[in-house]
N, CA, C and O atoms as a GROMACS GRO file, in nm:
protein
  584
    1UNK      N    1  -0.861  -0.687  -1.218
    1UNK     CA    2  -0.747  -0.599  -1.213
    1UNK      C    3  -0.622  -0.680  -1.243
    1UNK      O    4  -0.608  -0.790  -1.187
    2UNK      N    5  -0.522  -0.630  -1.334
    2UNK     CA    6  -0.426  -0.670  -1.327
    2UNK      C    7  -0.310  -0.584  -1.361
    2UNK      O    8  -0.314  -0.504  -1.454
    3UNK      N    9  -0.172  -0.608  -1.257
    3UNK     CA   10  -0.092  -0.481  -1.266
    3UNK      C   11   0.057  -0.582  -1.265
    3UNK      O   12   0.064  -0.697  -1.221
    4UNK      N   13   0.168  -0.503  -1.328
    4UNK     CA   14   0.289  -0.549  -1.285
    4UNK      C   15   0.361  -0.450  -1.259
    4UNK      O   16   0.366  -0.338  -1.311
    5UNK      N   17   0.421  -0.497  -1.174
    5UNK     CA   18   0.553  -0.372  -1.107
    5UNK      C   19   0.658  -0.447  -1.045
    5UNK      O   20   0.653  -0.542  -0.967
    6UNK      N   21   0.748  -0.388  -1.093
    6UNK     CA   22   0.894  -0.435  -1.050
    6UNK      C   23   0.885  -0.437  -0.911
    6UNK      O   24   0.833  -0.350  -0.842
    7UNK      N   25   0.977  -0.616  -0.844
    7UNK     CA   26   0.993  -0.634  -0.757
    7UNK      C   27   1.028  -0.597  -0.592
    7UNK      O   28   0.986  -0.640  -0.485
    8UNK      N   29   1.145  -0.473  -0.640
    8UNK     CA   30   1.219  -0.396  -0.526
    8UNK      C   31   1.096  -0.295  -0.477
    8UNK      O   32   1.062  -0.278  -0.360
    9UNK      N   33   1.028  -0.222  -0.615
    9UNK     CA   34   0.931  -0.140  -0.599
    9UNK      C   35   0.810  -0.191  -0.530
    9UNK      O   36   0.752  -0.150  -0.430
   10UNK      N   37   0.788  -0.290  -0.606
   10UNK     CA   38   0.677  -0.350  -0.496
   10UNK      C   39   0.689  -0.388  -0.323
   10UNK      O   40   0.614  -0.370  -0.227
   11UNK      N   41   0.828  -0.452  -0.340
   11UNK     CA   42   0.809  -0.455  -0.184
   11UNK      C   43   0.832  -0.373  -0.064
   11UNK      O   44   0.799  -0.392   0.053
   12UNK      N   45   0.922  -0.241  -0.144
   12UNK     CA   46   0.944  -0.156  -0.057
   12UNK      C   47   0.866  -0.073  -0.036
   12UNK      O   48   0.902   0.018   0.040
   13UNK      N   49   0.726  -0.071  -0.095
   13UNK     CA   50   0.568   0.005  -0.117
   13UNK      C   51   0.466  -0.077  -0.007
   13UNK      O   52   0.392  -0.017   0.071
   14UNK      N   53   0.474  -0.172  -0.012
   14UNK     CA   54   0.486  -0.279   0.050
   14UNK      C   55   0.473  -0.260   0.225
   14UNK      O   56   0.386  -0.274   0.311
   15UNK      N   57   0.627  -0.217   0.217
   15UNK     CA   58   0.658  -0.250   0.319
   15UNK      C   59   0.645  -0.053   0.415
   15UNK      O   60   0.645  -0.024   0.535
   16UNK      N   61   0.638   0.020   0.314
   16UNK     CA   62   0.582   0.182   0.366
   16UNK      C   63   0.443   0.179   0.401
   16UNK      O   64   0.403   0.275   0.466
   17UNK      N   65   0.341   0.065   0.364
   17UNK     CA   66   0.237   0.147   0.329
   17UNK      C   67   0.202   0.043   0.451
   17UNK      O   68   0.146   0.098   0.546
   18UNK      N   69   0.223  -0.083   0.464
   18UNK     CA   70   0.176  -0.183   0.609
   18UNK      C   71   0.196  -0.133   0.711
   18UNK      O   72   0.114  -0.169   0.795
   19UNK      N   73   0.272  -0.061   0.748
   19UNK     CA   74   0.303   0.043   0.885
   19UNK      C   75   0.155   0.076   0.906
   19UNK      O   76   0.101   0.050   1.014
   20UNK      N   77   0.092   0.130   0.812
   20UNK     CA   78  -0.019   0.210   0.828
   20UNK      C   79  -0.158   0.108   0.898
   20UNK      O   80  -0.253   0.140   0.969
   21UNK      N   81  -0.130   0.026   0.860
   21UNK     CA   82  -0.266  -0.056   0.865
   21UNK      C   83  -0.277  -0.118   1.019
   21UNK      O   84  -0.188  -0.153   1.096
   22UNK      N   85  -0.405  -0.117   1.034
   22UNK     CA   86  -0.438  -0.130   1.187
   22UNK      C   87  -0.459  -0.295   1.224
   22UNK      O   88  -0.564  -0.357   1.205
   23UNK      N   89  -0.336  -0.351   1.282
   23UNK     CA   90  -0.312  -0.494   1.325
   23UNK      C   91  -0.432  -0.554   1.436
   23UNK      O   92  -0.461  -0.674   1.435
   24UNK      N   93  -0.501  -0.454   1.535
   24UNK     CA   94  -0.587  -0.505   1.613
   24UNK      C   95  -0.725  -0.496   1.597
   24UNK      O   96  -0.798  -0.558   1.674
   25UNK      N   97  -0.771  -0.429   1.510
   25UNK     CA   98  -0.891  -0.478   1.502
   25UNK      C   99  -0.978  -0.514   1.435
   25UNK      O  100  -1.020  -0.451   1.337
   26UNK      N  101  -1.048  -0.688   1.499
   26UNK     CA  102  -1.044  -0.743   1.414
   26UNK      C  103  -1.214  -0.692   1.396
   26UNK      O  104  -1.276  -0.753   1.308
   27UNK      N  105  -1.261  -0.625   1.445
   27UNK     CA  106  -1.402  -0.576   1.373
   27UNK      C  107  -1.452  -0.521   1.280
   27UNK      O  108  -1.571  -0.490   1.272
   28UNK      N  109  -1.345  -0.498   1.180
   28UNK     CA  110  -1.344  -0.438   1.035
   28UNK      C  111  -1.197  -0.472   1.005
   28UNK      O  112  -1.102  -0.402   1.039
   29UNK      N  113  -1.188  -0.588   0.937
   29UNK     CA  114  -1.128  -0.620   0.854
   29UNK      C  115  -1.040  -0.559   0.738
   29UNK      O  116  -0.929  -0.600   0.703
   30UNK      N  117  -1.107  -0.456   0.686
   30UNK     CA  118  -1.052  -0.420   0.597
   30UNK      C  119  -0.982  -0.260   0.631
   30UNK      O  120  -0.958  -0.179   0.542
   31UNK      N  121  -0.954  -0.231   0.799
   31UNK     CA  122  -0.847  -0.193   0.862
   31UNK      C  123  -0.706  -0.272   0.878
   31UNK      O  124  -0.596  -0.216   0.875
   32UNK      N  125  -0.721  -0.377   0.890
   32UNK     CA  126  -0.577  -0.458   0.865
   32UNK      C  127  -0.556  -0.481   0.708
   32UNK      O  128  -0.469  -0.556   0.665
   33UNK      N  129  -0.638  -0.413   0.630
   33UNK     CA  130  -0.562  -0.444   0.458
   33UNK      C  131  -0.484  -0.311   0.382
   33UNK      O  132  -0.477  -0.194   0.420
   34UNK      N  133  -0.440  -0.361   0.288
   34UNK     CA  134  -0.358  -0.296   0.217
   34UNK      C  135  -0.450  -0.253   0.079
   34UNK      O  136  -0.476  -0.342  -0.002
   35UNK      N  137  -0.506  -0.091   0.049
   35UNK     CA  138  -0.592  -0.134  -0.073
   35UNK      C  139  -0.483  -0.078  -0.205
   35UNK      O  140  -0.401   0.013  -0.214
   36UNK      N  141  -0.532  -0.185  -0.297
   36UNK     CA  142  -0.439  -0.155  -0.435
   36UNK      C  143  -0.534  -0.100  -0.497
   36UNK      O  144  -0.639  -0.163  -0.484
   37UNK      N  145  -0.550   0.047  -0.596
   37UNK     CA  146  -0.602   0.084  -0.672
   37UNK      C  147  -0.536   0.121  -0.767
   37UNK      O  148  -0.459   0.215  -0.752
   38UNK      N  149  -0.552   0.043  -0.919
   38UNK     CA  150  -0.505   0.040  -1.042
   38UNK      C  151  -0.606   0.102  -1.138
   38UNK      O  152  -0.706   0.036  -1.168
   39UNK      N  153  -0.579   0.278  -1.208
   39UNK     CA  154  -0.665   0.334  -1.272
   39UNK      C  155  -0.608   0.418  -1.367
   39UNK      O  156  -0.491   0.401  -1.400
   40UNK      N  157  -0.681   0.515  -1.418
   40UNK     CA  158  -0.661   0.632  -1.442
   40UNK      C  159  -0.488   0.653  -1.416
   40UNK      O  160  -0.392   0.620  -1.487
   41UNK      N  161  -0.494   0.711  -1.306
   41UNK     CA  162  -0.397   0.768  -1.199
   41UNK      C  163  -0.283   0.686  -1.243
   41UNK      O  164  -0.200   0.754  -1.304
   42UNK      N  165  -0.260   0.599  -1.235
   42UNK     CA  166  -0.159   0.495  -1.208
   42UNK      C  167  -0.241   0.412  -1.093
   42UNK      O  168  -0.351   0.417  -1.039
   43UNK      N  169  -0.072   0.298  -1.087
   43UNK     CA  170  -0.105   0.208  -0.915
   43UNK      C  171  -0.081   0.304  -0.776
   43UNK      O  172   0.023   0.364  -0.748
   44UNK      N  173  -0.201   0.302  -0.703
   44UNK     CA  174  -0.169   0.340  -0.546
   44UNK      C  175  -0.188   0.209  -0.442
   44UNK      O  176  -0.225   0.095  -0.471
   45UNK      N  177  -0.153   0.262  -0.320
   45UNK     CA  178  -0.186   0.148  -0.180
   45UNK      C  179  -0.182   0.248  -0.115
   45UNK      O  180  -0.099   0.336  -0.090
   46UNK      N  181  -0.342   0.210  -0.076
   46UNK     CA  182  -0.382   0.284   0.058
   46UNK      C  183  -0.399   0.204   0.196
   46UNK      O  184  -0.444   0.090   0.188
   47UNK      N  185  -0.375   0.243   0.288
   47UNK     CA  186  -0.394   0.180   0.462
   47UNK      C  187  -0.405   0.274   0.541
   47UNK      O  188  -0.331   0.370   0.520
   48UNK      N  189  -0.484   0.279   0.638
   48UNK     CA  190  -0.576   0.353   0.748
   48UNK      C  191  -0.524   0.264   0.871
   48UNK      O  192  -0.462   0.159   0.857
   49UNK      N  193  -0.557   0.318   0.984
   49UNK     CA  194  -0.592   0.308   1.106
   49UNK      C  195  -0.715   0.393   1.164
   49UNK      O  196  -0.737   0.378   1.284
   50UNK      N  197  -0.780   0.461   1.107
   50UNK     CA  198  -0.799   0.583   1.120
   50UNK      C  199  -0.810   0.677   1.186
   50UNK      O  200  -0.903   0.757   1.186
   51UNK      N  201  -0.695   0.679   1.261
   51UNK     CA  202  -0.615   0.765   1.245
   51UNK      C  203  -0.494   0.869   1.205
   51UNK      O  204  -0.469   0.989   1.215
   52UNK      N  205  -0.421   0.726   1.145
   52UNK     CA  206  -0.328   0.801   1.058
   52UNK      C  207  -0.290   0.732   0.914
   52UNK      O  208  -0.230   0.625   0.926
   53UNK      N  209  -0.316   0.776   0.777
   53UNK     CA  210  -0.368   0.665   0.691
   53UNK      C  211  -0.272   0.728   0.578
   53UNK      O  212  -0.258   0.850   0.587
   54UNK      N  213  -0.196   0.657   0.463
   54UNK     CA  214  -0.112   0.690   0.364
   54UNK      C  215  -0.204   0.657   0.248
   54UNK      O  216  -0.309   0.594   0.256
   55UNK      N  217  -0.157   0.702   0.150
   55UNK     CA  218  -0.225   0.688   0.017
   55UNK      C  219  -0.115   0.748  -0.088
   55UNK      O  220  -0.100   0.865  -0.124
   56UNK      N  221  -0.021   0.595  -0.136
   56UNK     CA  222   0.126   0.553  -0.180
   56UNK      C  223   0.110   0.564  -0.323
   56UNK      O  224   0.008   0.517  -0.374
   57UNK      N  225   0.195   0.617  -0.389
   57UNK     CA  226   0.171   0.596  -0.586
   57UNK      C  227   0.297   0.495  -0.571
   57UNK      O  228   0.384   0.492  -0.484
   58UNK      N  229   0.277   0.417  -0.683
   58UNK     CA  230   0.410   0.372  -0.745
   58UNK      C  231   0.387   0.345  -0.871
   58UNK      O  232   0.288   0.360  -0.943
   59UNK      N  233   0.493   0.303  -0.887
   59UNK     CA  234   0.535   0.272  -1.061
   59UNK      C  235   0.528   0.130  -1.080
   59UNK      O  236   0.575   0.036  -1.016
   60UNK      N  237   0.423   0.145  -1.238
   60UNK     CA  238   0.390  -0.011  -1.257
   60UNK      C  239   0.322   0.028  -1.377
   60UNK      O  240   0.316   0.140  -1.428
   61UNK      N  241   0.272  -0.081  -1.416
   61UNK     CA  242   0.209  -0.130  -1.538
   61UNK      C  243   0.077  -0.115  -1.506
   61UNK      O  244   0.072  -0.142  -1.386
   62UNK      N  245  -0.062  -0.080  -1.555
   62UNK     CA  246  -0.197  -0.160  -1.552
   62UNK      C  247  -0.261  -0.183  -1.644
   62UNK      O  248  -0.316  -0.093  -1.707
   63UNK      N  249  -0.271  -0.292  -1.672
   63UNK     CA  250  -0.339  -0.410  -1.767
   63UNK      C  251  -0.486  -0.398  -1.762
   63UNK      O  252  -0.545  -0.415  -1.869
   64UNK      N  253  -0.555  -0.371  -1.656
   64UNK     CA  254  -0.675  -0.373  -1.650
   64UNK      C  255  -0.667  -0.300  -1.524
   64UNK      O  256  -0.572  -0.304  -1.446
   65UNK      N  257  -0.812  -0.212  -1.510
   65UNK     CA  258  -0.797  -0.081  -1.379
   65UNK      C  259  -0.878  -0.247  -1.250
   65UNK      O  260  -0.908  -0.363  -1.277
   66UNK      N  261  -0.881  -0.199  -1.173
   66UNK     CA  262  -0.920  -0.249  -1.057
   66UNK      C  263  -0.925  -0.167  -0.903
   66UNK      O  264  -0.882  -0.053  -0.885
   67UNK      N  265  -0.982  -0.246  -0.807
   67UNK     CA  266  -0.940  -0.216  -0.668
   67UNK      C  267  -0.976  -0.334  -0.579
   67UNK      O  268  -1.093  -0.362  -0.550
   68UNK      N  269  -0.870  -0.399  -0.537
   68UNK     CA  270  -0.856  -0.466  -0.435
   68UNK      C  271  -0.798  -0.458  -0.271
   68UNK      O  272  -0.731  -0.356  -0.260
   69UNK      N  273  -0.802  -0.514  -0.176
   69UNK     CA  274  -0.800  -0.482  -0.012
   69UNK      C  275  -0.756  -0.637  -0.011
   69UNK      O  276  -0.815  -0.739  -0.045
   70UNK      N  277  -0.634  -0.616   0.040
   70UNK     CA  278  -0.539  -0.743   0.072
   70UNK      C  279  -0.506  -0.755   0.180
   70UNK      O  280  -0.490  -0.639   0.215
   71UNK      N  281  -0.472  -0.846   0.302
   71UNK     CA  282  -0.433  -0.850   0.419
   71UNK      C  283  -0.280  -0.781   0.458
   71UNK      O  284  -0.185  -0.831   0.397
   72UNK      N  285  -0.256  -0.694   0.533
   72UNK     CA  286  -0.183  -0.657   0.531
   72UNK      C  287  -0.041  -0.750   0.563
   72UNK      O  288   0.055  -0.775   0.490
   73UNK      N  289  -0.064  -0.780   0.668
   73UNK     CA  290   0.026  -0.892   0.744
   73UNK      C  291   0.065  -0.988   0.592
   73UNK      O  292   0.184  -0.978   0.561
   74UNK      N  293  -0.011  -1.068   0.509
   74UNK     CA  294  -0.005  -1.156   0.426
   74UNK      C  295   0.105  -1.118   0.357
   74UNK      O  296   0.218  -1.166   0.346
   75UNK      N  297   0.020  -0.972   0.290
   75UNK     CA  298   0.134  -0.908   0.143
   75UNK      C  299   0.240  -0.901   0.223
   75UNK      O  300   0.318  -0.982   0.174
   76UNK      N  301   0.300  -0.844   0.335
   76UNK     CA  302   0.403  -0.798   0.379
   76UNK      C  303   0.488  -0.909   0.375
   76UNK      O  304   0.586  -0.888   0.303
   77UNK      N  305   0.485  -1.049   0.439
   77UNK     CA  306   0.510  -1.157   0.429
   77UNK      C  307   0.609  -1.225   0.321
   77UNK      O  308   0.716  -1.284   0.315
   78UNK      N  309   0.465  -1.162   0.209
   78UNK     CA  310   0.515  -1.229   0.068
   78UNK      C  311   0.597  -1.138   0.033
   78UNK      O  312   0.706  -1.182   0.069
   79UNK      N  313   0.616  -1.014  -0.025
   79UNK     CA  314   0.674  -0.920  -0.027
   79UNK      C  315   0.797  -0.913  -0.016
   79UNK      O  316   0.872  -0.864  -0.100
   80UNK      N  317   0.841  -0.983   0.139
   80UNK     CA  318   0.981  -1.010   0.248
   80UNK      C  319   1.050  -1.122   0.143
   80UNK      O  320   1.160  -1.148   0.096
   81UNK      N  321   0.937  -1.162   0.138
   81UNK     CA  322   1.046  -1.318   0.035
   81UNK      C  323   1.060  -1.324  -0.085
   81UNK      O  324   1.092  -1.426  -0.146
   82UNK      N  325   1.027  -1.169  -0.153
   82UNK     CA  326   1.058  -1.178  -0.287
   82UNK      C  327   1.212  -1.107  -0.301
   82UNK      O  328   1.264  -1.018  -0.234
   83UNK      N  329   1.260  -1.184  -0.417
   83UNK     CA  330   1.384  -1.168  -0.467
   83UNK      C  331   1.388  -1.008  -0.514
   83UNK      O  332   1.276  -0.958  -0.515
   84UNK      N  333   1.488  -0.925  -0.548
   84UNK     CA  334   1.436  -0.805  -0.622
   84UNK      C  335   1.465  -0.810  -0.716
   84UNK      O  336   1.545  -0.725  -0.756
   85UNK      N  337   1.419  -0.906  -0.802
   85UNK     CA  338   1.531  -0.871  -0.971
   85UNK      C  339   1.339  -0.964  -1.039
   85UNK      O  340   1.259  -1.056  -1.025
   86UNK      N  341   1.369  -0.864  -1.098
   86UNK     CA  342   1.251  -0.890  -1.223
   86UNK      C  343   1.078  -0.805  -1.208
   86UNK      O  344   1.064  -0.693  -1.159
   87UNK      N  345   0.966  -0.892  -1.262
   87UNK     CA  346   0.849  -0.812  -1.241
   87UNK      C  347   0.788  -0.923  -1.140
   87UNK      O  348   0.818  -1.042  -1.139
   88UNK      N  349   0.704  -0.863  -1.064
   88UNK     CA  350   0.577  -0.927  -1.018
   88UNK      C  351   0.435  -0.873  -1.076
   88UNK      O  352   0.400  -0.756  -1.062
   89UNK      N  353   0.368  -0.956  -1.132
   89UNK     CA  354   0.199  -0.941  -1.147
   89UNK      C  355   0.162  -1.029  -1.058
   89UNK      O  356   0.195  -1.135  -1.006
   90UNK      N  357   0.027  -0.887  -1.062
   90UNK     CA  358  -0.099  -0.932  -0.960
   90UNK      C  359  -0.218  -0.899  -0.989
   90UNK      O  360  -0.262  -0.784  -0.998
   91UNK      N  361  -0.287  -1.016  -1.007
   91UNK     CA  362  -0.426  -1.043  -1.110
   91UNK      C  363  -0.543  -1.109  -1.008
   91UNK      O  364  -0.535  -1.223  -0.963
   92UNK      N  365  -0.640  -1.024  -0.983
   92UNK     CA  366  -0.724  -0.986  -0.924
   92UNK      C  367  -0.863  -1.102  -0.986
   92UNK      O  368  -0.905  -1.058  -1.093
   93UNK      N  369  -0.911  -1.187  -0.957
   93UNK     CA  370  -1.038  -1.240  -0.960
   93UNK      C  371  -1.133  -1.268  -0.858
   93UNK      O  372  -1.101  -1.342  -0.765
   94UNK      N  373  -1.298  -1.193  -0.866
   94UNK     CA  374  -1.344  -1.285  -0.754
   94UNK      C  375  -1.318  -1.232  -0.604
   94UNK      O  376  -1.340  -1.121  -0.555
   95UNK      N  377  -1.267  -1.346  -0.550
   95UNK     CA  378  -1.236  -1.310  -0.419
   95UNK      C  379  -1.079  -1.334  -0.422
   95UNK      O  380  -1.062  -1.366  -0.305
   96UNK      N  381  -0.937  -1.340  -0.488
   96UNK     CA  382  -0.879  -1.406  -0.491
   96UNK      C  383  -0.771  -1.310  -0.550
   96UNK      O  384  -0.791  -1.245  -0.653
   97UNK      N  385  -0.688  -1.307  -0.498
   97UNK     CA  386  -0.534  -1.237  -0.575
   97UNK      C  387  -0.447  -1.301  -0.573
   97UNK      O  388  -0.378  -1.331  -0.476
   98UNK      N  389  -0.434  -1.342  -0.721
   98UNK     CA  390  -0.264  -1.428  -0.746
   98UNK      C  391  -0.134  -1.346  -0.777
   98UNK      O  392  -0.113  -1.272  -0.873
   99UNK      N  393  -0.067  -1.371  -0.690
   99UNK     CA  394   0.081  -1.283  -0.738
   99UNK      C  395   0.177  -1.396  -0.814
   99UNK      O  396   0.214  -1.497  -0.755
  100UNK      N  397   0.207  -1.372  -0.928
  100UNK     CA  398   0.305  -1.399  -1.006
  100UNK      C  399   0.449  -1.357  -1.018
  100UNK      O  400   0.491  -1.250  -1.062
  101UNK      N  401   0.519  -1.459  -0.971
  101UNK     CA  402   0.632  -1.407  -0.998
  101UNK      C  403   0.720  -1.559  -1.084
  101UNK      O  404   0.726  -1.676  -1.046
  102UNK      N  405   0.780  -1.488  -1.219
  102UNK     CA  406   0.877  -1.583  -1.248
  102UNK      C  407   0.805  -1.718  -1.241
  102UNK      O  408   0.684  -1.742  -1.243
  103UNK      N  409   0.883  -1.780  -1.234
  103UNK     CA  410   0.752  -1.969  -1.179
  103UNK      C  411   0.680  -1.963  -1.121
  103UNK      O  412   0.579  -2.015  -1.168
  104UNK      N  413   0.665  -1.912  -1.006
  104UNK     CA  414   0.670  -1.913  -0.856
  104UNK      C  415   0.463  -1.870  -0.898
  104UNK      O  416   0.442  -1.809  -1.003
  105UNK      N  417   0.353  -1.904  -0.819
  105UNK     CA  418   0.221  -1.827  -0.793
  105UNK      C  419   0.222  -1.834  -0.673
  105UNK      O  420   0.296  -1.911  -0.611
  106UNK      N  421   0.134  -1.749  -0.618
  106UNK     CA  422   0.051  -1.730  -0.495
  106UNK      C  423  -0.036  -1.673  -0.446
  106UNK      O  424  -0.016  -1.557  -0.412
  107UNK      N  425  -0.147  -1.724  -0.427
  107UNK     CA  426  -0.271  -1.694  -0.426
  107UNK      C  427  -0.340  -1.649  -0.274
  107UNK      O  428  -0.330  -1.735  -0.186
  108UNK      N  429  -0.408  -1.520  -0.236
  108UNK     CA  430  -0.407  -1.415  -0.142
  108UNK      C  431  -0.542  -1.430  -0.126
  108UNK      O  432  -0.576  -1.358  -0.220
  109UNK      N  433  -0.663  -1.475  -0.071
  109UNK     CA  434  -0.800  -1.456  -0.040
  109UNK      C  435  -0.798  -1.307   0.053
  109UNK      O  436  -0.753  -1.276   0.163
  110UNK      N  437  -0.883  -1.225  -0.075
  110UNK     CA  438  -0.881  -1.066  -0.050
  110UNK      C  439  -1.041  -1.052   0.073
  110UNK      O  440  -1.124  -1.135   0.108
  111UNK      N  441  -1.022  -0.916   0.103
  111UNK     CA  442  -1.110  -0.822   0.193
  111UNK      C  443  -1.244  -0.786   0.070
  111UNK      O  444  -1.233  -0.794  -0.052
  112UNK      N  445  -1.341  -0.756   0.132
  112UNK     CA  446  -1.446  -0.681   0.059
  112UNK      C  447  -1.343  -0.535   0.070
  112UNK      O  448  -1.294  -0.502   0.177
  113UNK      N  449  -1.320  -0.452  -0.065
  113UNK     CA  450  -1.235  -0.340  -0.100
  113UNK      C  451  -1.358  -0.212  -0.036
  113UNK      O  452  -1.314  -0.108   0.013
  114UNK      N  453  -1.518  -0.240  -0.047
  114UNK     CA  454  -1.600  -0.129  -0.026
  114UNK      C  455  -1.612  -0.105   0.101
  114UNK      O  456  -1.653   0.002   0.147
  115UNK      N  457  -1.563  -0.245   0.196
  115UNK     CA  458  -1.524  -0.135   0.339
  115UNK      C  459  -1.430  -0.056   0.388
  115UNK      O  460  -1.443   0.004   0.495
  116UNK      N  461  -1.303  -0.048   0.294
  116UNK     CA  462  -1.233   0.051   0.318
  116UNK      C  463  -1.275   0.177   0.334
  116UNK      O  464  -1.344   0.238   0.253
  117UNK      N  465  -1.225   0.226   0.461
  117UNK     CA  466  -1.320   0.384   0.520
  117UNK      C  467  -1.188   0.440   0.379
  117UNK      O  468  -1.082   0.394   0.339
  118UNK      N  469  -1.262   0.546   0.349
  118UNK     CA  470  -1.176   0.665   0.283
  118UNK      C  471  -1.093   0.769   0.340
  118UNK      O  472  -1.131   0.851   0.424
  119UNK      N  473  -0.980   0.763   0.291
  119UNK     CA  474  -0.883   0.916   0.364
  119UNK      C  475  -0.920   1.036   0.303
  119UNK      O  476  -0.933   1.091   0.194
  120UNK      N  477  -0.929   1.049   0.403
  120UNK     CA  478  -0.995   1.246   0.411
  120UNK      C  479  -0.851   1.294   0.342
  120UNK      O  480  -0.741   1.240   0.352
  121UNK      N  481  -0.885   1.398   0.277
  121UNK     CA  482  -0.738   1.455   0.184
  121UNK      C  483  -0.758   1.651   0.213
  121UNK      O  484  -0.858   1.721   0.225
  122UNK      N  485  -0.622   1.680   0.216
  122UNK     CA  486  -0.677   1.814   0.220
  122UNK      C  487  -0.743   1.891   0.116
  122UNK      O  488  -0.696   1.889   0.002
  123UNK      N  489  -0.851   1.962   0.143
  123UNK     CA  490  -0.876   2.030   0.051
  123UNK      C  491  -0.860   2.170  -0.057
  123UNK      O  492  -0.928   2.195  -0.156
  124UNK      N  493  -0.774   2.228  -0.012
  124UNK     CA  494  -0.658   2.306  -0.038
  124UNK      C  495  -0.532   2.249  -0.032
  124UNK      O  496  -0.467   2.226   0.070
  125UNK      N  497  -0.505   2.233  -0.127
  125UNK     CA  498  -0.362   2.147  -0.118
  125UNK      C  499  -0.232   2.266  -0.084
  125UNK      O  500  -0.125   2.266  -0.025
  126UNK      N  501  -0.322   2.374  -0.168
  126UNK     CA  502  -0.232   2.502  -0.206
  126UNK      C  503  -0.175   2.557  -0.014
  126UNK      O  504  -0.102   2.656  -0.014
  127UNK      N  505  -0.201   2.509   0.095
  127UNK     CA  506  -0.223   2.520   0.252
  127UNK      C  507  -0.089   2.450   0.330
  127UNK      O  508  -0.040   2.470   0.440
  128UNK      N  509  -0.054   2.361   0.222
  128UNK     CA  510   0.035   2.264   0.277
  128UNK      C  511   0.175   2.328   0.318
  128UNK      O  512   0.211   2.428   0.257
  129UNK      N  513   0.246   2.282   0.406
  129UNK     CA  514   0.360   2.315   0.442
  129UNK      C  515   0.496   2.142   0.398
  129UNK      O  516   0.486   2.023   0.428
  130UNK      N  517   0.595   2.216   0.326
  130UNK     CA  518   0.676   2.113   0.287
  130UNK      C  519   0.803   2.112   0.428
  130UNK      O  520   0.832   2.208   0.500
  131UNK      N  521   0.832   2.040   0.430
  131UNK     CA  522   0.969   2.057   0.512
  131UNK      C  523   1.066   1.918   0.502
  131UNK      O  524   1.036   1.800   0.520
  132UNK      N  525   1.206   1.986   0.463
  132UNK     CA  526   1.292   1.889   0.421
  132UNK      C  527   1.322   1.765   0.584
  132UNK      O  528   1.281   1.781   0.699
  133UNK      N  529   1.402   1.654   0.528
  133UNK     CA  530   1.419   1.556   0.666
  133UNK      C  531   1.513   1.615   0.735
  133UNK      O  532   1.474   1.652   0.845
  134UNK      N  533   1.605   1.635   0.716
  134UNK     CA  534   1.702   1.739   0.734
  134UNK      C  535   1.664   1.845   0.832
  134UNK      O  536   1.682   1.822   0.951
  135UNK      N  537   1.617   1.946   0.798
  135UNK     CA  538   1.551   2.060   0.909
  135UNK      C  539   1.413   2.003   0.988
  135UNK      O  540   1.369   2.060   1.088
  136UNK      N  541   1.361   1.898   0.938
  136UNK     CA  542   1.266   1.856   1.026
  136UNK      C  543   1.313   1.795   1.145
  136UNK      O  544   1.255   1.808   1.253
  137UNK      N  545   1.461   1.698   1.121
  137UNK     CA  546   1.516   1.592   1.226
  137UNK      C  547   1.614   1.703   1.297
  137UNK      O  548   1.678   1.648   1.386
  138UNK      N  549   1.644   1.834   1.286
  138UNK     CA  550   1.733   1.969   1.368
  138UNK      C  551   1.572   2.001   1.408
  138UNK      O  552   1.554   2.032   1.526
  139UNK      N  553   1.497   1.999   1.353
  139UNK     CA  554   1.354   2.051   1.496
  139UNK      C  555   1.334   1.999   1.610
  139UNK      O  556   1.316   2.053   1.720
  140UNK      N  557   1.343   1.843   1.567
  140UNK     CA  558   1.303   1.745   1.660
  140UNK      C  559   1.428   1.750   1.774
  140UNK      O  560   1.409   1.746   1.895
  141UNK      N  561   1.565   1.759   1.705
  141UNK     CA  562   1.626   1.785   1.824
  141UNK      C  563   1.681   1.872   1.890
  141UNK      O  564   1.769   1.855   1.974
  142UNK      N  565   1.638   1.964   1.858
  142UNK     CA  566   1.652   2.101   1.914
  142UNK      C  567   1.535   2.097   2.059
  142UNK      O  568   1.563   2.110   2.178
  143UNK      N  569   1.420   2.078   2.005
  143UNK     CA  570   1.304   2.021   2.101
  143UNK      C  571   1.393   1.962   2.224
  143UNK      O  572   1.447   2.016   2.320
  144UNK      N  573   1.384   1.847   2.185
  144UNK     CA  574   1.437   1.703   2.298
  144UNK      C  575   1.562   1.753   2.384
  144UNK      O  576   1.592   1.704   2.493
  145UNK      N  577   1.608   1.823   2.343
  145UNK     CA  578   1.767   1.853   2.402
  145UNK      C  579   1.725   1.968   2.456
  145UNK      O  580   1.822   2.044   2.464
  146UNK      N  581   1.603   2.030   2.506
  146UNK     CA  582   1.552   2.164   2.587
  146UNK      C  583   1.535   2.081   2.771
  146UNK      O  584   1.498   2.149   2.867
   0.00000   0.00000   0.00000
């Protein structure tokens, strides 16, 4: 796999989608990762707890489709210390993800990607209810202030 996507984008994807990922346990591993899937679709990052799990699009390049499961804690890390001005690639071999940036490499020893449990998605999408932040954050305090 190999993808590039601008810096700011990457880390602020980054930094939405690590919330999700489950820091304690260490009996499946690939609950504390971040998975990148580069396809079809475009780039996503998915992270579980499972119980409450995101599945992120962003904007990028893909060079070659893939799917990799990265430590969450790690990417977030690296992520924090990238500059926002330019591209980052990230090229997938093996067991091994190098992020490129500018001069700079760094190399990520990845998760097996096939233990990522899968997020259940709705199946009627047509079911969904939208609600702006706005009238959602006048719900919440309308609630609290009872």
């Amino acid at each position: 796999m190999i993808i590039s996507i601008e810096k700011k984008t990457f880390s602020d994807a980054v930094h939405i989608v690590a919330r999700f990922a489950d820091r304690k346990r260490a009996s499946l591993p690939a609950l504390s990762a971040i998975l990148i899937i580069a396809g079809d679709e475009g780039i996503k990052m998915r992270a579980t707890n499972l119980e409450t799990g995101i599945d992120h699009k962003i904007e990028g390049t893909c060079t070659t489709k893939g799917a990799v499961a990265v430590p969450a804690v790690i990417l977030q890390q690296m992520a924090g210390s990238l500059t926002h001005e330019g591209k980052i690639t990230l090229e997938h071999t093996g067991d091994i993800v190098n992020l490129v940036s500018g001069t700079g490499k760094s190399s990520i020893k990845t998760v097996p990607y096939e233990d990522f449990p899968s997020i259940p998605f709705p199946e009627n999408p047509k079911n969904r209810v939208v609600l702006s932040g706005v009238l959602l954050k006048n719900l919440f305090t309308s609630i609290t202030s009872c």
